[in-house]
N, CA, C and O of each residue as an XYZ file, in Angstrom:
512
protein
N      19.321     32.975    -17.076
C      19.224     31.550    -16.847
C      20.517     30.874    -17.281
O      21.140     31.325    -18.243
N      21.014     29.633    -16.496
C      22.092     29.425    -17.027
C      22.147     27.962    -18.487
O      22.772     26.908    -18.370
N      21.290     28.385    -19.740
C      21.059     28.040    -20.980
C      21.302     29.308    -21.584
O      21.411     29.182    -22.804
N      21.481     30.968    -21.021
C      21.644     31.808    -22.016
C      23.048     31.821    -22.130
O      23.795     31.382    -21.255
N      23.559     32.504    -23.592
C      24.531     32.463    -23.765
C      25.440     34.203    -24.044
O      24.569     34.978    -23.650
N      26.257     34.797    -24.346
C      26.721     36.108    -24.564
C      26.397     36.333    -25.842
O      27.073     36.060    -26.833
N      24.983     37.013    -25.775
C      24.367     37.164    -27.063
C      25.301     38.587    -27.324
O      25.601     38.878    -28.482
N      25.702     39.376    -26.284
C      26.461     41.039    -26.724
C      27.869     40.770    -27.478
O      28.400     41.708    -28.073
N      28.393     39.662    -27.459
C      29.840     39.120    -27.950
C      29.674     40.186    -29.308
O      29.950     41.383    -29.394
N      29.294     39.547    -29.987
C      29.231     39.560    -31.588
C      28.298     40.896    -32.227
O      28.463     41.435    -33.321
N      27.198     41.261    -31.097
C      26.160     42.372    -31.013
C      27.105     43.538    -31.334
O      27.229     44.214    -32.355
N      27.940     43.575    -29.762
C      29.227     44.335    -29.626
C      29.971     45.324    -30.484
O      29.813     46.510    -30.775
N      31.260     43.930    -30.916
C      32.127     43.993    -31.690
C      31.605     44.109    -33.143
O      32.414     44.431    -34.013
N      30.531     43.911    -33.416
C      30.421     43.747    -35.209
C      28.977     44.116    -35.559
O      28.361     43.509    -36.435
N      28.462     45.104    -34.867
C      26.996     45.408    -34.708
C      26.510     45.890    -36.371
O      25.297     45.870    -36.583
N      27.192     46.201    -37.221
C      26.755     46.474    -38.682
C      26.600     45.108    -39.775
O      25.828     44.759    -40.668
N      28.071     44.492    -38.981
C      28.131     42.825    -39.878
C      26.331     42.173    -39.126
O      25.454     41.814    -39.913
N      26.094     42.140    -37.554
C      25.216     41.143    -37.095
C      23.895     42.302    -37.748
O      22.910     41.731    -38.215
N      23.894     43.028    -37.758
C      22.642     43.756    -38.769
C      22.594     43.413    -39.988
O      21.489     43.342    -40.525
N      23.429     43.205    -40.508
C      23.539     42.614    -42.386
C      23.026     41.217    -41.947
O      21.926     40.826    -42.339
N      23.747     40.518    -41.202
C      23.115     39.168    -41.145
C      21.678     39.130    -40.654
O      21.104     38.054    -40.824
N      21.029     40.060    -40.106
C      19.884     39.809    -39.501
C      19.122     39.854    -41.109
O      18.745     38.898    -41.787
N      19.070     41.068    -41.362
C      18.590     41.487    -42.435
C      19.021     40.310    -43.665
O      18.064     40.261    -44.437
N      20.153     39.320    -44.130
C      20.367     38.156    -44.831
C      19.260     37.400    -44.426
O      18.477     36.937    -45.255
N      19.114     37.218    -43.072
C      18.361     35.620    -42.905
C      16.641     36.350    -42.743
O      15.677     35.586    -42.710
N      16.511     37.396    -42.682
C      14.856     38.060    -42.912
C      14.810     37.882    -44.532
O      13.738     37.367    -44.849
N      15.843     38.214    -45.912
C      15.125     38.114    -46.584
C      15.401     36.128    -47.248
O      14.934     35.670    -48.291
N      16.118     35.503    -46.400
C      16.224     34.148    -46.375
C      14.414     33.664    -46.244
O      13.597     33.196    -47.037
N      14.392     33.968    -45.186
C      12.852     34.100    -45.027
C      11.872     34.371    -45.813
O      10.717     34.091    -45.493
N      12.083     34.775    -46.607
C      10.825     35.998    -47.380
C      11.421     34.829    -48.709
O      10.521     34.680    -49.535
N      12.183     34.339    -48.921
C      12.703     33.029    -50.030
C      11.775     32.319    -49.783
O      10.799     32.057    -50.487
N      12.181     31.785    -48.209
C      11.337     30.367    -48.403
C      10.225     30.633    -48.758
O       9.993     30.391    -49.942
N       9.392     31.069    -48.142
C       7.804     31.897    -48.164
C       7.780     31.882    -49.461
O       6.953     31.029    -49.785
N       8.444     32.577    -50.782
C       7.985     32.563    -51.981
C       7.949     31.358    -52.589
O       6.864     30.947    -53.001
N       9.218     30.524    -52.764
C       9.248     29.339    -53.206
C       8.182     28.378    -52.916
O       7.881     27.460    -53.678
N       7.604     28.624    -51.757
C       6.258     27.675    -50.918
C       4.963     28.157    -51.599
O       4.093     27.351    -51.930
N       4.849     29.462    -51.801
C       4.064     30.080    -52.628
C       3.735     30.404    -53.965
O       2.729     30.962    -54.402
N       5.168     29.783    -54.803
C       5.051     29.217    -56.057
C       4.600     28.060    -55.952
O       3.382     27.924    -56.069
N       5.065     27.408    -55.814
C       4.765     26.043    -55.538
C       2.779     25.929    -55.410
O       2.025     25.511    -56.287
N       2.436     26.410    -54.154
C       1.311     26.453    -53.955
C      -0.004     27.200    -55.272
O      -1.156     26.774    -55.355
N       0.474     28.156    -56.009
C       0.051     28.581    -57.347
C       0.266     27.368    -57.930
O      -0.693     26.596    -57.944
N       1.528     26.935    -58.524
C       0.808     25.986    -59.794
C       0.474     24.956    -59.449
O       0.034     24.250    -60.357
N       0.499     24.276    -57.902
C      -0.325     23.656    -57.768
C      -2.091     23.837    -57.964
O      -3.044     23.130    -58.292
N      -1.844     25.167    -57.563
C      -4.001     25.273    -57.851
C      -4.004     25.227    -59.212
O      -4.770     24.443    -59.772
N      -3.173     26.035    -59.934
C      -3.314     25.816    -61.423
C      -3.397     24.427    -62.190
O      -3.905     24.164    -63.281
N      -2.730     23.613    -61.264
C      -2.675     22.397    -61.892
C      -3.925     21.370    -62.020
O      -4.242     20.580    -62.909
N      -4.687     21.804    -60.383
C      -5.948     21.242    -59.954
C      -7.124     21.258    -61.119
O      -7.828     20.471    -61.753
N      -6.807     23.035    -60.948
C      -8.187     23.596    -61.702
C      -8.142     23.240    -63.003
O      -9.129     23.523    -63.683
N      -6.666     22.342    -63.827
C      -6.612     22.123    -65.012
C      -6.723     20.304    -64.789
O      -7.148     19.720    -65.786
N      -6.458     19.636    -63.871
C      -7.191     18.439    -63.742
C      -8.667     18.385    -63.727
O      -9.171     17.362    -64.190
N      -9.429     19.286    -63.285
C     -11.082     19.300    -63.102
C     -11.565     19.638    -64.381
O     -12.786     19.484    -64.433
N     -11.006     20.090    -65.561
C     -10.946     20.198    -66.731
C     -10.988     18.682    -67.485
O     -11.579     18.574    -68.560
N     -10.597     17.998    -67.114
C     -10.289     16.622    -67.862
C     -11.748     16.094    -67.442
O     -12.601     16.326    -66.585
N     -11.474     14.998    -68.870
C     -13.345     14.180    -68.542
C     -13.223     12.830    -67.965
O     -14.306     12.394    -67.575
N     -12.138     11.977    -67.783
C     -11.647     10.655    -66.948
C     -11.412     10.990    -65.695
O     -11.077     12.165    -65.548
N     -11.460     10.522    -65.003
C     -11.372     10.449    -63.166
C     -10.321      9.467    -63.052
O      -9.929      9.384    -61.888
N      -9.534      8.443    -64.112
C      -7.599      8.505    -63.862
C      -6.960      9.485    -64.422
O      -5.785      9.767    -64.183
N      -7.762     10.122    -65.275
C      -6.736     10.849    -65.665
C      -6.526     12.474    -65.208
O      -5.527     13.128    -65.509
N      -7.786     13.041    -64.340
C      -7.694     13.665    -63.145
C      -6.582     13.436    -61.873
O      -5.742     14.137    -61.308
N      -7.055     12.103    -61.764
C      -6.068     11.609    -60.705
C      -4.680     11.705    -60.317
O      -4.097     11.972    -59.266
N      -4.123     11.224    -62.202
C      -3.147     11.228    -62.290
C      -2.190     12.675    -62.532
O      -0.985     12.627    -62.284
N      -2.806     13.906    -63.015
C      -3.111     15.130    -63.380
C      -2.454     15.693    -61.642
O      -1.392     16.189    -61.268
N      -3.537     15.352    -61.059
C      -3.502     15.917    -59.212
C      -2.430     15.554    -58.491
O      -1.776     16.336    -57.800
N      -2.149     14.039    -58.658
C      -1.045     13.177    -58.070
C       0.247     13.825    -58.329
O       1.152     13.948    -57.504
N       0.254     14.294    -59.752
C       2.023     14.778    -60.031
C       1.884     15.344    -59.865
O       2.819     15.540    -59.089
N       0.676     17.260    -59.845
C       0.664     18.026    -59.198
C       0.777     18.330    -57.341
O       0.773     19.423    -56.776
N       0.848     17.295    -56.876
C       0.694     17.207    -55.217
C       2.349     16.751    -55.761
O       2.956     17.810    -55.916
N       3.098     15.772    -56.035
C       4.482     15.680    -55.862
C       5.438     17.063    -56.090
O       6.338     17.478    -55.359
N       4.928     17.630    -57.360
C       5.284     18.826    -57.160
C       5.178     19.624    -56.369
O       6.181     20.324    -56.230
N       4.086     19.913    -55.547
C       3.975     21.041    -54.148
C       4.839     20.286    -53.068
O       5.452     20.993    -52.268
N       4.941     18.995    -52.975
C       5.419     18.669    -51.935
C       6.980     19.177    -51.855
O       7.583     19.732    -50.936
N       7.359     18.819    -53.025
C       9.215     19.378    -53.328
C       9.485     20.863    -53.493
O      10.630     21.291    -53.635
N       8.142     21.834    -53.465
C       8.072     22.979    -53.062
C       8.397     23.219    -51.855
O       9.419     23.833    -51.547
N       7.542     22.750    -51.023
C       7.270     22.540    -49.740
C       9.101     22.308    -48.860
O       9.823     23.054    -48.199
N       9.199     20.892    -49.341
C      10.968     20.437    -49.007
C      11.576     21.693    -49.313
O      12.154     22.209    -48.357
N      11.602     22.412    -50.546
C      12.731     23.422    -50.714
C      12.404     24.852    -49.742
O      13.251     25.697    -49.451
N      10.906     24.872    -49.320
C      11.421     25.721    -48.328
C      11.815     25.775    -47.397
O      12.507     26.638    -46.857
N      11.161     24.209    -46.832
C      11.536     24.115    -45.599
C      13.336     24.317    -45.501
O      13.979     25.135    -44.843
N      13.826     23.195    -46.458
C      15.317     23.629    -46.092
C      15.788     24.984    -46.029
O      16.607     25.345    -45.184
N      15.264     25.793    -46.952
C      15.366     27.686    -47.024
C      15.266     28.171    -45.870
O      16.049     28.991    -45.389
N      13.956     27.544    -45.142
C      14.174     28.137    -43.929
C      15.101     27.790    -42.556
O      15.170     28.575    -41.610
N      15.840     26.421    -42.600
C      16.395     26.239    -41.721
C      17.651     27.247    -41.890
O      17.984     28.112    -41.079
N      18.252     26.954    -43.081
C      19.475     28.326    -43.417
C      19.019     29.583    -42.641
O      19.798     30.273    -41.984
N      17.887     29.792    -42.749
C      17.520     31.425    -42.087
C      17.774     30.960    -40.270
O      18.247     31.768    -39.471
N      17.459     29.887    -39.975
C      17.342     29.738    -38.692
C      18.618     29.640    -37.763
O      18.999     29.845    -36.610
N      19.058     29.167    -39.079
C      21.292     28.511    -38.147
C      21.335     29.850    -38.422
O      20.787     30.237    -37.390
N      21.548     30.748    -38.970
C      21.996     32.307    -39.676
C      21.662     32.837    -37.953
O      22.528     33.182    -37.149
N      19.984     32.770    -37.670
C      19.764     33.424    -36.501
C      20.166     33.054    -35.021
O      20.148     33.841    -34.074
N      20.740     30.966    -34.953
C      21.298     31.117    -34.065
C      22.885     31.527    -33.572
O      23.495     31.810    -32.541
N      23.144     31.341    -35.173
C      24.474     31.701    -34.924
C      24.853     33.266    -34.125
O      25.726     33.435    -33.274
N      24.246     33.939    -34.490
C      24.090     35.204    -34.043
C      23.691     35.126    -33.047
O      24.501     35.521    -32.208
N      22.720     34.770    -32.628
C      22.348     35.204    -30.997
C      23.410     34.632    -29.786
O      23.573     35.131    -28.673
N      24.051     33.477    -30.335
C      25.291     32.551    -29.140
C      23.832     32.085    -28.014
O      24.411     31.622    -27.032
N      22.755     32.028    -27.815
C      22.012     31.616    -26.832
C      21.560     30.394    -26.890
O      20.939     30.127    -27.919
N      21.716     29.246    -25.815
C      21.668     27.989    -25.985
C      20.087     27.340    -26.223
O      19.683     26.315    -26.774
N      19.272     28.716    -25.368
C      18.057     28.483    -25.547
C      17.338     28.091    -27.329
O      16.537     27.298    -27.825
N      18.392     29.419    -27.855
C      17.956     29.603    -29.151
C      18.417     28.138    -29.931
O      17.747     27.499    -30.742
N      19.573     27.878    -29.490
C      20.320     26.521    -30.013
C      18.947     25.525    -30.207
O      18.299     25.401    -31.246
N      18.676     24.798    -28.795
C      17.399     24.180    -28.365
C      16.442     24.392    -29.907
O      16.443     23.680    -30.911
N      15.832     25.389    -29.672
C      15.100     25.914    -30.259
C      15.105     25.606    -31.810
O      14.096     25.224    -32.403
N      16.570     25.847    -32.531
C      16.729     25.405    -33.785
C      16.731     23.797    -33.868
O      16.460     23.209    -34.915
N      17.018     23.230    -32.832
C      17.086     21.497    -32.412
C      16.177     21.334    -32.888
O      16.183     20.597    -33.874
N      14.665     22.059    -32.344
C      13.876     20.913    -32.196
C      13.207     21.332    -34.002
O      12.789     20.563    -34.867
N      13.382     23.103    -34.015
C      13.003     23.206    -35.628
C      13.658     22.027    -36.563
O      12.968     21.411    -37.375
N      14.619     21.852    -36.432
C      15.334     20.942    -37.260
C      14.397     19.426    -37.667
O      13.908     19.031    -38.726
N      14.438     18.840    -36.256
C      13.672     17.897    -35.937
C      12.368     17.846    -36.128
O      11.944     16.698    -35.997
N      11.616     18.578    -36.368
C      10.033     18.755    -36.480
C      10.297     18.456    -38.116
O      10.067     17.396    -38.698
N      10.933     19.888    -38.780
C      11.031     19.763    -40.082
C      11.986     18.737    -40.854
O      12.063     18.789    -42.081
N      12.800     17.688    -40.016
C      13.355     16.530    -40.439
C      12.214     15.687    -40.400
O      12.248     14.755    -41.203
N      10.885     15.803    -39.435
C      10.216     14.504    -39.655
C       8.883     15.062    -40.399
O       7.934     14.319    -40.651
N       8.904     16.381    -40.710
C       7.713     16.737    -42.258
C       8.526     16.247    -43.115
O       8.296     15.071    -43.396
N       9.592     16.834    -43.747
C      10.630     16.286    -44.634
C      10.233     14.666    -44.936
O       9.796     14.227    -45.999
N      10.482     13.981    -43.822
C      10.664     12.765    -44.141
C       9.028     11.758    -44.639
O       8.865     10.838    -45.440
N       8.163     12.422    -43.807
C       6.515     12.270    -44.230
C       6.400     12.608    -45.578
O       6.050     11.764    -46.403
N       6.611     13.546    -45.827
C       6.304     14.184    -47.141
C       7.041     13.416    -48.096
O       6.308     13.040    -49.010
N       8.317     13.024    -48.217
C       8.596     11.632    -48.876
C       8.485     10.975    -49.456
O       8.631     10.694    -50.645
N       7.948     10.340    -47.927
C       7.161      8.964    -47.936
C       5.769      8.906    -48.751
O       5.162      7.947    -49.228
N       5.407     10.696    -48.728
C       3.815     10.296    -49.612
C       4.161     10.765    -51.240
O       3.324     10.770    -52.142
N       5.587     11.151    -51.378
C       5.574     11.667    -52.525
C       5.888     10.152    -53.330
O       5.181      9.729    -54.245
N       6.953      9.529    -52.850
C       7.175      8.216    -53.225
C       6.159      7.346    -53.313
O       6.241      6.609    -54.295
N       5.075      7.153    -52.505
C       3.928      6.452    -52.511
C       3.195      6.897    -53.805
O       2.910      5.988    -54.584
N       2.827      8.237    -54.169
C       2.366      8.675    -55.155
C       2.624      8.503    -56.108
O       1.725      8.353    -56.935
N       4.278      8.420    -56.580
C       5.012      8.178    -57.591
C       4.704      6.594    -58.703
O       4.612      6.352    -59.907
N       4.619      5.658    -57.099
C       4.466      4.412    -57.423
C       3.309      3.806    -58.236
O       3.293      2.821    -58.974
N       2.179      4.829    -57.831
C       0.883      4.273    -58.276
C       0.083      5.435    -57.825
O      -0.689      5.619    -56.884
N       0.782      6.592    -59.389
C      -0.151      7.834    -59.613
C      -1.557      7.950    -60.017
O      -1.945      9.111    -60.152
N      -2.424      7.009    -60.244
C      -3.942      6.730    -59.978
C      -4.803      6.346    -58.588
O      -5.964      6.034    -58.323
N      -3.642      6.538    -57.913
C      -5.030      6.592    -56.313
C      -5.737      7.282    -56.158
O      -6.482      7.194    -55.182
């Protein structure tokens, strides 16, 4: 199609370097995934130690900074994973793939920016 690009350029000429990089941005990958998955642990830990408390603000407030925290989990992988993603288009040279990281970008520029917006909201008035 004429959106592909000379993915053999670089395949080619440097087939051990574009294998190291494949293998860089797989365990780029396997980053974000953990960091999202820390995150997601002490968040339950945090829960199950708010449901512990005998006030319902002070649960609240317990949950609230625990949710700001997952959320900036969340942000740090997402950015983790875009690094894995430029890593993979750079390598392929295919415009499709380009596209493709566009719109990843864009999806995860407007979670990014949601997530934010509710972490800041939270911040403001950690008893909702």
């Amino acid at each position: 199609m004429f959106w592909e690009g000379t993915p053999g350029l670089l395949h080619s000429d440097f087939p051990v370097l574009v294998h190291a990089l494949e293998l860089v941005s797989a365990g780029i990958d396997v980053l974000a995934i953990f960091v999202m998955l820390i995150g997601t642990i002490r968040f339950l830990i945090g829960f199950l130690r708010a449901e512990t408390k005998g006030t319902e603000p002070e649960r609240a407030r317990i949950i609230n900074g625990e949710r700001i925290q997952l959320g900036r989990y969340i942000l740090a992988g997402l950015m983790v994973f875009i690094v894995s993603d430029i890593i993979h288009t750079a390598l392929s040279l295919d415009l499709g793939d380009l596209i493709f990281l566009g719109m990843l970008v864009v999806i995860r520029f407007g979670i990014s920016y949601l997530l934010g917006q509710e972490v800041r909201a939270i911040k403001e008035d950690p008893e909702l």
